[in-house]
Each structure stands twice: as structure tokens, then as C-alpha cells.
C-alpha positions as CSV (number, residue, x, y, z in Angstrom):
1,X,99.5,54.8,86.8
2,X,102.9,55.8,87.6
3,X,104.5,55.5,90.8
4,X,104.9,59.5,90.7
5,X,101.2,59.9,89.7
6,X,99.8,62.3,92.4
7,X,97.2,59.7,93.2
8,X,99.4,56.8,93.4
9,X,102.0,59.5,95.9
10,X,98.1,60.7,97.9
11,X,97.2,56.9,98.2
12,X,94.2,57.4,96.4
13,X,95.3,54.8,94.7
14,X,95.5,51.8,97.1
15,X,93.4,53.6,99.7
16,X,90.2,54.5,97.5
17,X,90.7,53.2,94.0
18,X,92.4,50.9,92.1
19,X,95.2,51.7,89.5
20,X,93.7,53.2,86.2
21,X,94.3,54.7,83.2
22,X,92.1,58.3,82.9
23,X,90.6,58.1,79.8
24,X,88.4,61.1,80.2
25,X,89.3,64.5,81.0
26,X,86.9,65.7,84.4
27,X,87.3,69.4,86.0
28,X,86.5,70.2,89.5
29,X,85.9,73.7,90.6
30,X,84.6,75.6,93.7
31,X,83.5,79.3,92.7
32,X,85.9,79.2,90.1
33,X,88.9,77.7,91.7
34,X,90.1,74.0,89.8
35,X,90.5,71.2,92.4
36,X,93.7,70.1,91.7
37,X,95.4,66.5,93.1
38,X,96.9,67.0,96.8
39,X,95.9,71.2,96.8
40,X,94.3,71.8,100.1
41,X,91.0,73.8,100.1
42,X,89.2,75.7,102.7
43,X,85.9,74.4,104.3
44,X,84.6,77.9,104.2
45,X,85.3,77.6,100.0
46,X,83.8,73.8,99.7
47,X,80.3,74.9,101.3
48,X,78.4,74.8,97.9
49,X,78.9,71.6,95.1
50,X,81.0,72.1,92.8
51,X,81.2,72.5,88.9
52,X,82.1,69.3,88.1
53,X,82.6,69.1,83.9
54,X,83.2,65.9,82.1
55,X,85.0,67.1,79.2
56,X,85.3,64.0,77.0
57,X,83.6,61.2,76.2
58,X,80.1,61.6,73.8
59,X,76.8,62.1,74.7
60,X,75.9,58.1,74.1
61,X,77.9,58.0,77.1
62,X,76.8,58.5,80.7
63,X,78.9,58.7,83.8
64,X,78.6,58.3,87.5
65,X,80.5,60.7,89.8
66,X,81.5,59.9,93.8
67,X,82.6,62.3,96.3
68,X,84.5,60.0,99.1
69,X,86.4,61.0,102.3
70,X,88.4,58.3,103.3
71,X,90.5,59.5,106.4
72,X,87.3,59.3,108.3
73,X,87.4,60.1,111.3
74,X,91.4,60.9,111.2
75,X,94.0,60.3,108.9
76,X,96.1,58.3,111.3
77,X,92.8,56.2,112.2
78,X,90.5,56.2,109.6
79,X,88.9,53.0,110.8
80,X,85.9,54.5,109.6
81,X,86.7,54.9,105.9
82,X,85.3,56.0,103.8
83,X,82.6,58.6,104.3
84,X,80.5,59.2,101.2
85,X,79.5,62.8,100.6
86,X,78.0,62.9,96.9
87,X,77.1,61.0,94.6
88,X,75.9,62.0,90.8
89,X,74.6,59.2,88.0
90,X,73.6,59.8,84.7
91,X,75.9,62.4,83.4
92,X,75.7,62.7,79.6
93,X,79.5,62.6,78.8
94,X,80.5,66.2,77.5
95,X,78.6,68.0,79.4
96,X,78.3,68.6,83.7
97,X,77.2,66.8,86.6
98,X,73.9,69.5,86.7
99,X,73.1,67.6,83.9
100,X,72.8,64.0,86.0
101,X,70.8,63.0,88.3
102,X,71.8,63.7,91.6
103,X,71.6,59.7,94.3
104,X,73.2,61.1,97.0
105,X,72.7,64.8,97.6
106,X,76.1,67.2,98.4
107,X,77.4,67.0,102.1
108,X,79.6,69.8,103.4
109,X,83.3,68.7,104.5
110,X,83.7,68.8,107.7
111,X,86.8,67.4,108.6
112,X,87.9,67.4,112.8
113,X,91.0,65.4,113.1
114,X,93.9,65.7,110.9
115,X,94.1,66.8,107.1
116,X,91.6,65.0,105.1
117,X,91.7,63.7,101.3
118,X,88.6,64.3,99.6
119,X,88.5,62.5,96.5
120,X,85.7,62.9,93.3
121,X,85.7,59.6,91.0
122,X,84.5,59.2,87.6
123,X,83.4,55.8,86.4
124,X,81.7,55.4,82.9
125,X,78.4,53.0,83.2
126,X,77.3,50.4,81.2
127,X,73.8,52.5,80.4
128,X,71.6,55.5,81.8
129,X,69.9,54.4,85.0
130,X,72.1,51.3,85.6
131,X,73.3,52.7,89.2
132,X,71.4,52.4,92.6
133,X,72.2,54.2,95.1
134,X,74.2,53.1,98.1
135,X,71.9,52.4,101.5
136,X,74.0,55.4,103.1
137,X,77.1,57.6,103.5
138,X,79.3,55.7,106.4
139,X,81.9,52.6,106.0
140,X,80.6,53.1,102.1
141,X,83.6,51.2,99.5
142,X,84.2,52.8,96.6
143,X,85.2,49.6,94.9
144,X,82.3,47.6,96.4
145,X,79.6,50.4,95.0
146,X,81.3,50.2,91.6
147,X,81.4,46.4,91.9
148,X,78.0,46.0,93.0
149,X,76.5,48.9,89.5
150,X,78.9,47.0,87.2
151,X,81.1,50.0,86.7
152,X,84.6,49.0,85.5
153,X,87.9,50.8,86.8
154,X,87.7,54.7,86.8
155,X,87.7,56.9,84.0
156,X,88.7,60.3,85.7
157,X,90.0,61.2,89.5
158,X,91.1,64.0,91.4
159,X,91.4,65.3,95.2
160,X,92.0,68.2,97.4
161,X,93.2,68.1,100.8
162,X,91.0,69.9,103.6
163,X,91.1,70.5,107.1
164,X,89.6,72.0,109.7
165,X,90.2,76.1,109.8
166,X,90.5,77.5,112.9
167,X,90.4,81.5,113.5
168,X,93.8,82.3,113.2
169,X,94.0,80.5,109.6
170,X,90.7,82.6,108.2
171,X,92.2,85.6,108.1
């Protein structure tokens, strides 16, 4: 990864991940709208998962995905990094994470405090049904949980910026 990578620049790298090479092409959207690295995003538009699409890879392939928060509770603090909001194993490669088999069901961000990074990973396993899922969603580690299901360095990653909307910023 390049030092101008926008995951290397949002700390993703370093903070979340270690550096990768993608290898797989993954699309994020939320009623339509493509999560794209750094954008910020709207609580009120992140209420429902998203259409997450794993557009490369075969279908002899299956692929975990994480949703991660980790500025929790605030960016400047995040002592308790990193929240775990989704998790998705299973996913035939080619085809979308409806097609998995949902660990960890979707949580809602809710960020309070600051601007919060919330990242989706994509880590190719070893086989179908190789990944347990994690005991729960606070002080989870990315890198531990892929450690831990023997999944090597990530395939695919992208994040959105979100934080809390106040009245003035709805309309």
C-alpha cells in the first residue's frame, strides 16, 4: 500500500489492518449510494445493511466480511477500539454478502463523540465454515479475529466517515 493510499492517509491501515495488497474488487452501498474511502455518510442513510458485492474472485472461493468502528468511544480516545458492528462468513466469491451467512447480525452506527471511521474488511478463508464467530462486539481486534480463523491479510477494504447529525445538519 502506498503512503497516499486512502487507507494508509485514514489510518486504517495501522489502526485496523495491516498493509495489503487488494486483490479482489468489493462494493459497498447504502440505498444505492457507493461507500467510498474517507466519504462521510449520514446515520439517518446507514440505518439498513448494506449491498455489499464481492466482484472478483470464483465461486470455489468464500469470503468473510467485518464491519469495525474503531474510534470507539471518540476519535481522540478510542481506548475502546474497536467496536464490531457486522460480521458476514461464507460469501461465495462473485456474488454478495446476502449470499453468506450472517455471525454477527448488522448494528446501526451510532457514533456520539467526534467523526467516526467505519471500516468493512474482506478477508478470503481457507474453506466454507472455517470462521467462528467472535464472543462479542466491544474491545473486538480485527487482526486477532483473523488470526485466531486463519485468515491471511485482507483481500478488499473500504470506509466512510460518520458522525452524529444533529438538527441543523438534517435539513
Amino acid at each position: 500500500m502506498a503512503k497516499s493510499d486512502p487507507l494508509t492517509i485514514g489510518r486504517v491501515i495501522g489502526d485496523v489492518i495491516d498493509p495489503f495488497s487488494p486483490s479482489v474488487r468489493m462494493s459497498v452501498t447504502y440505498n444505492n449510494k457507493q461507500v467510498y474511502n474517507g466519504h462521510e455518510l449520514f446515520p439517518s442513510l446507514v440505518t439498513l445493511k448494506p449491498r455489499v458485492q464481492v466482484h472478483d474472485g470464483d465461486m470455489k472461493s468464500f469470503f468473510t466480511l467485518i464491519m469495525t468502528d474503531p474510534d470507539v468511544p471518540g476519535p481522540s480516545d478510542p481506548y475502546l477500539r474497536e467496536h464490531l458492528h457486522w460480521i458476514v462468513t461464507d460469501i461465495p466469491g462473485t456474488t454478495d454478502a446476502t449470499f453468506g451467512k450472517e455471525v454477527m447480525t448488522y448494528e446501526i452506527p451510532r457514533p456520539n463523540i467526534g467523526i467516526h471511521r467505519f471500516v468493512f474488511i474482506l478477508f478470503k478463508q481457507k474453506r466454507r465454515g472455517s470462521v467462528a464467530p467472535p464472543c462479542g462486539r466491544d474491545r473486538f481486534c480485527t487482526n486477532k479475529f483473523a488470526e485466531l480463523n486463519q485468515l491471511d491479510l485482507p483481500v478488499a477494504a473500504v470506509y466512510f466517515n460518520c458522525q452524529r447529525e444533529t438538527a441543523a445538519r438534517r435539513r
